[in-house]
N, C-alpha and C positions, 0 to 999 in steps of 0.2 A: 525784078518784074513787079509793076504795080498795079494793080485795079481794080475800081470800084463798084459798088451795086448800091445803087439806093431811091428811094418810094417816095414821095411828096405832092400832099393833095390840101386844098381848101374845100370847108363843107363851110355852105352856109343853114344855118337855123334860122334866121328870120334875116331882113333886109338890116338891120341893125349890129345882130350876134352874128360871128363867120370863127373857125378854129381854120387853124392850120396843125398840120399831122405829118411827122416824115421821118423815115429809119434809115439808114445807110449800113453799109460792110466793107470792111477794107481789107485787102490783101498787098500785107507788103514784103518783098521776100528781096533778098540783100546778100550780095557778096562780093569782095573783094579780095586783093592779094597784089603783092609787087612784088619785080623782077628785078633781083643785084644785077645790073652789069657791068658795074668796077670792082676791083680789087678790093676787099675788104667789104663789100657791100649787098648785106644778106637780102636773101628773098623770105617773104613771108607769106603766110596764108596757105589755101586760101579759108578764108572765116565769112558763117554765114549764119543767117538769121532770118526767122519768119514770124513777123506778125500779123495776127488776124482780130478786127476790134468790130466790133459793133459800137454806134452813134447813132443819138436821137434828137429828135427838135420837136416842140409844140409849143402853139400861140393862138392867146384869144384876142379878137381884134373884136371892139365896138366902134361901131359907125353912125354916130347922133344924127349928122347932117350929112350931105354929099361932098361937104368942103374939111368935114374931121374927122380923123380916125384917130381911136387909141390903141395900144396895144399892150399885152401880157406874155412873154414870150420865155423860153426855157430851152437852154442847147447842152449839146456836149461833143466835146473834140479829143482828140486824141494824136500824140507827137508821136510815133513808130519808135519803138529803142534802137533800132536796128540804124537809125537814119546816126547815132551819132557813135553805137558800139561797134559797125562794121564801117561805115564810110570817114568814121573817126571827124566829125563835126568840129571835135575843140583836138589839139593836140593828144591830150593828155588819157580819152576814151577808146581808140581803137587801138585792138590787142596788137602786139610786135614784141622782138625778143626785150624790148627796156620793161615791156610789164608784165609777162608771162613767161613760164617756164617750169623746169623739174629741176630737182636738185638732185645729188648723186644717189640718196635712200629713195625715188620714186617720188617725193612730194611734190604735187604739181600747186603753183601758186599761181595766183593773177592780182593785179591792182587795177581797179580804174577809180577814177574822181574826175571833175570839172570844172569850170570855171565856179556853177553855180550850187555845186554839192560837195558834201566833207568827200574825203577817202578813203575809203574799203579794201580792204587786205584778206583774201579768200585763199584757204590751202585746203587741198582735196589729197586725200590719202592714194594708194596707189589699184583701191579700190573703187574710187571716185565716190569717196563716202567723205562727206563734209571734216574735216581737221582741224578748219580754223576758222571764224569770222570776226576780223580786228576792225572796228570804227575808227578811223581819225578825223577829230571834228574840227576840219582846216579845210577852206576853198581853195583850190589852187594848188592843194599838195602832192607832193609827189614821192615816186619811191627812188629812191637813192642807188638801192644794191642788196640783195639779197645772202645772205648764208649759206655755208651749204649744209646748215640743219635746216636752212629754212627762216630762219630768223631776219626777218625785214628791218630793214633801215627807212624812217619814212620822214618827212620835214614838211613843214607848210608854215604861212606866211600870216602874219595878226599885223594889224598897223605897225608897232615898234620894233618887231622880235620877225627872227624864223625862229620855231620852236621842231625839234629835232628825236623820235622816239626809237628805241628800239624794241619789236616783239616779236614776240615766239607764238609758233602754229599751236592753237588751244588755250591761250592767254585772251583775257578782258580789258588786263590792265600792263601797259609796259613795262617791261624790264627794266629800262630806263629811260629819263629825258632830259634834253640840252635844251637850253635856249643860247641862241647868234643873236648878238646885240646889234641890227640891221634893219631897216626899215626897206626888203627889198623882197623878192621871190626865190624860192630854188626854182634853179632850172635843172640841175642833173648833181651828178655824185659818182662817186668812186669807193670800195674799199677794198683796204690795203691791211696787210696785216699790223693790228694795232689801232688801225685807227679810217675815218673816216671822213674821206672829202668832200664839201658840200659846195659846188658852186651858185651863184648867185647873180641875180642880174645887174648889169653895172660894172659887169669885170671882177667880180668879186671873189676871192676863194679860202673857204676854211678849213680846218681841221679840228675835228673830233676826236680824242677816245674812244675807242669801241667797251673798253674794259668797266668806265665809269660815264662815260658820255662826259665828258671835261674835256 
């Protein structure tokens, strides 16, 4: 459910000087969820979200003649989070079981990233008291496969390379990191004990270490 509320007026000060003045409010509230109906094909949700933003605009407009005007003008806008973390805008942002979940000690984790932002790796204790906050500075990246300490497998893509880390819930810095000598994207992942499979687009398929990332 979306809508808005908003105020906009012109005052004039003299036949020359005029402002323009205007406020706005937005209500945006979001939810989603899907239904398995084959074999193997979970439902999710449902997940939801509410933003509420205030926006403003002002402008001074001078008017020398009846044939010119200038103007001075100042706005501001605002994207709903909700428009890409619940309706899931790029693949890779709305939550489903590939980027959220708990592990078998309670650890609840989430990943989202974008096309146009790194990837963040968030683990909440079983008191939903902050655990972990891991930065991966890769557009595009994605999470692979989780642990069941909790420990993220995560890869993203730089011009030459996928580069490949793994970290632990309260870590800054990765446990370890692989670089795939590919000039292509992950698209998803697997792991298996020992080791770690990273698909790639182009048909592509590797394998990791988990023990050394090699």
């Amino acid at each position: 459910d979306t809508f808005s509320i908003y105020v906009q007026d012109q005052i004039e000060f003299t036949p020359e000087w005029k402002a323009l003045v205007g406020v706005r409010w937005d209500h945006y509230d979001a939810r989603a969820y899907s239904t398995g109906l084959g074999p193997g094909v979970l439902s999710t949700g449902p997940y939801e979200r509410t933003d509420r933003m205030w926006s403003g605009r002002a402008g001074l407009i001078w008017q020398p003649t009846a044939r010119q005007s200038w103007y001075l003008a100042w706005g501001n806008a605002y994207n709903p989070s909700g428009e890409l973390g619940v309706y899931g805008g790029t693949g890779n942002t709305n939550l489903n079981p590939v980027n959220q979940g708990v592990t078998p000690n309670q650890l609840a984790w989430m990943f989202y990233g974008t096309d146009f932002s790194d990837g963040r790796m968030i683990w909440l204790d079983a008191q939903g008291r902050l655990a972990g906050n891991f930065a991966f500075p890769y557009r595009n990246s994605r999470l692979m496969a989780v642990g069941e300490k909790g420990e993220a497998y995560l890869c993203g893509p730089t011009v030459v390379r996928i580069v490949c880390v793994m970290a632990m819930p309260g870590a800054s810095d990765a446990v370890w990191s692989a670089d795939i000598d590919a000039a292509s994207k992950p698209i998803g992942g697997a792991l298996v004990p020992g080791a770690l499979y990273v698909a790639a687009d182009g048909d592509s398929l590797y394998a990791l270490s988990v023990n050394e990332g090699e």
